[in-house]
C-alpha positions as CSV (number, residue, x, y, z in Angstrom):
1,X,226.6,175.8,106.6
2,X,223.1,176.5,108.0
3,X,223.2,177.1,112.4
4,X,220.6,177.2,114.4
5,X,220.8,179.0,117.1
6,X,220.0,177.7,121.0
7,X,218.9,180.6,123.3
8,X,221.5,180.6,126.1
9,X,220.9,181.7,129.8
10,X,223.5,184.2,131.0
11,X,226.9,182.7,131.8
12,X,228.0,181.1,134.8
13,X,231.5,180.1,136.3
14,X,232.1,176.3,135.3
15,X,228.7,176.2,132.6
16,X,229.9,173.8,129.6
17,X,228.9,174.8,125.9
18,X,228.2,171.4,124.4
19,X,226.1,173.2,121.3
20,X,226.3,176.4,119.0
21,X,225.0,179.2,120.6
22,X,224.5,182.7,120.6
23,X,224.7,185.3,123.5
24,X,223.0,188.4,124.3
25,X,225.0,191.4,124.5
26,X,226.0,191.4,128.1
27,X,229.1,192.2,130.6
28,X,229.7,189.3,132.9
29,X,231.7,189.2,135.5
30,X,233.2,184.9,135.9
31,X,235.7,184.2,138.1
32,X,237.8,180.9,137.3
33,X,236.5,178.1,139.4
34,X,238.2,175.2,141.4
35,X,241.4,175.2,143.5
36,X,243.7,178.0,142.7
37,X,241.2,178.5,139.6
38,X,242.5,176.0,138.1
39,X,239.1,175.2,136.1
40,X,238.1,177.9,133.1
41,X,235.6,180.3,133.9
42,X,233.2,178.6,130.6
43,X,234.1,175.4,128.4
44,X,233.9,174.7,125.5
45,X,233.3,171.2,124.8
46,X,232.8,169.1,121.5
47,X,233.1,169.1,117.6
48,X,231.6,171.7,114.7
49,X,230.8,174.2,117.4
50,X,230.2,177.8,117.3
51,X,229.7,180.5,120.0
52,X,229.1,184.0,119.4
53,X,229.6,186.2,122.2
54,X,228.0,189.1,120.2
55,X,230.2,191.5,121.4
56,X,229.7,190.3,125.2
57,X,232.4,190.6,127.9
58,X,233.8,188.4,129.6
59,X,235.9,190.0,133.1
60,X,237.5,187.5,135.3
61,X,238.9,190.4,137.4
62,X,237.6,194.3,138.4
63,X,240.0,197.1,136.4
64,X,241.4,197.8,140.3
65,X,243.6,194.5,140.5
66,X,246.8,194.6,139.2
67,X,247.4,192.2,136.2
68,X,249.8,190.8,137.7
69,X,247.5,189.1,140.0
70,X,244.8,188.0,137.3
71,X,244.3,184.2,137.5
72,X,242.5,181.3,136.1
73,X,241.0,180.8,132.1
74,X,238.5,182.3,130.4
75,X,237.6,179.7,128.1
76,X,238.9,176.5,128.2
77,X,238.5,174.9,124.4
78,X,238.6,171.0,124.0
79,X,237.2,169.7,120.5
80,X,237.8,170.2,117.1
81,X,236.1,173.0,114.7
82,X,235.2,175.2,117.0
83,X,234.5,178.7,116.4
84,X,234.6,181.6,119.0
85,X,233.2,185.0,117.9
86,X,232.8,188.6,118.8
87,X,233.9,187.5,122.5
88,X,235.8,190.1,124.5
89,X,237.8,188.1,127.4
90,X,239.6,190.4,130.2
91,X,241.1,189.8,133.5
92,X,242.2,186.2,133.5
93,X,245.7,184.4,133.4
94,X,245.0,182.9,130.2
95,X,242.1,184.3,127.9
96,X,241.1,181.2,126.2
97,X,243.4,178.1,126.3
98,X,242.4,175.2,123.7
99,X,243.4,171.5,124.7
100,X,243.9,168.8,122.3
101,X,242.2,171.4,119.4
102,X,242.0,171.5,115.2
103,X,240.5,173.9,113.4
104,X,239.7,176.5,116.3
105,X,238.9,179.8,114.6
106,X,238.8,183.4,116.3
107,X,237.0,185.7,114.8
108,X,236.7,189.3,116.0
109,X,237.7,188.8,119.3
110,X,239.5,191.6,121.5
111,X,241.4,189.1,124.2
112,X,243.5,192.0,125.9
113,X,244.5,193.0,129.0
114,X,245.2,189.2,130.7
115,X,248.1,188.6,132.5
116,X,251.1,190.2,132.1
């Protein structure tokens, strides 16, 4: 299978990922969104899609807060085939929480430290 890549502007609480992309290397720092954080930080939304983070990380919380108190998703994933790549997801509640999902494929990612 052949992708073609879509440049992608840094990440920002609540975007939508409707199409493969890939990232640049980056640290970002995404709180969850909405009431309580009840919204995910980034969706993922659709069928046959593929993100590579490329080694990017993903904090939803600074080291100093106790995990304990981490809230809110990381990724929320609703589609079917969807791949998520080289991501590295710290600091939430849930790290990335697929909804209604076949075929969803993690490759290399490191999705420690959440809540404990």
């Amino acid at each position: 299978m052949l992708l073609i890549w879509q440049s992608l502007p840094p990440l920002e609480p609540g975007m939508v990922l409707t199409q493969s992309k890939r990232l640049d290397r980056h640290d970002f720092q995404l709180s969850a969104r909405g009431a309580a954080t009840q919204q995910a930080a980034v969706i993922v939304r659709g069928n046959g899609i593929t993100i590579d983070f490329n080694g990017s990380t993903m904090r939803g919380a600074t080291a100093a807060i106790d995990p304990d108190q981490f809230l809110g998703t990381g990724i929320l994933v609703e589609g079917n085939n969807i791949t998520i790549k080289n991501a590295n997801i710290h600091g939430y509640k849930v790290a990335i929480h697929a909804r209604n999902c076949r075929n969803l494929k993690l490759i290399d990612c490191d999705l420690s430290y959440n809540w404990r």
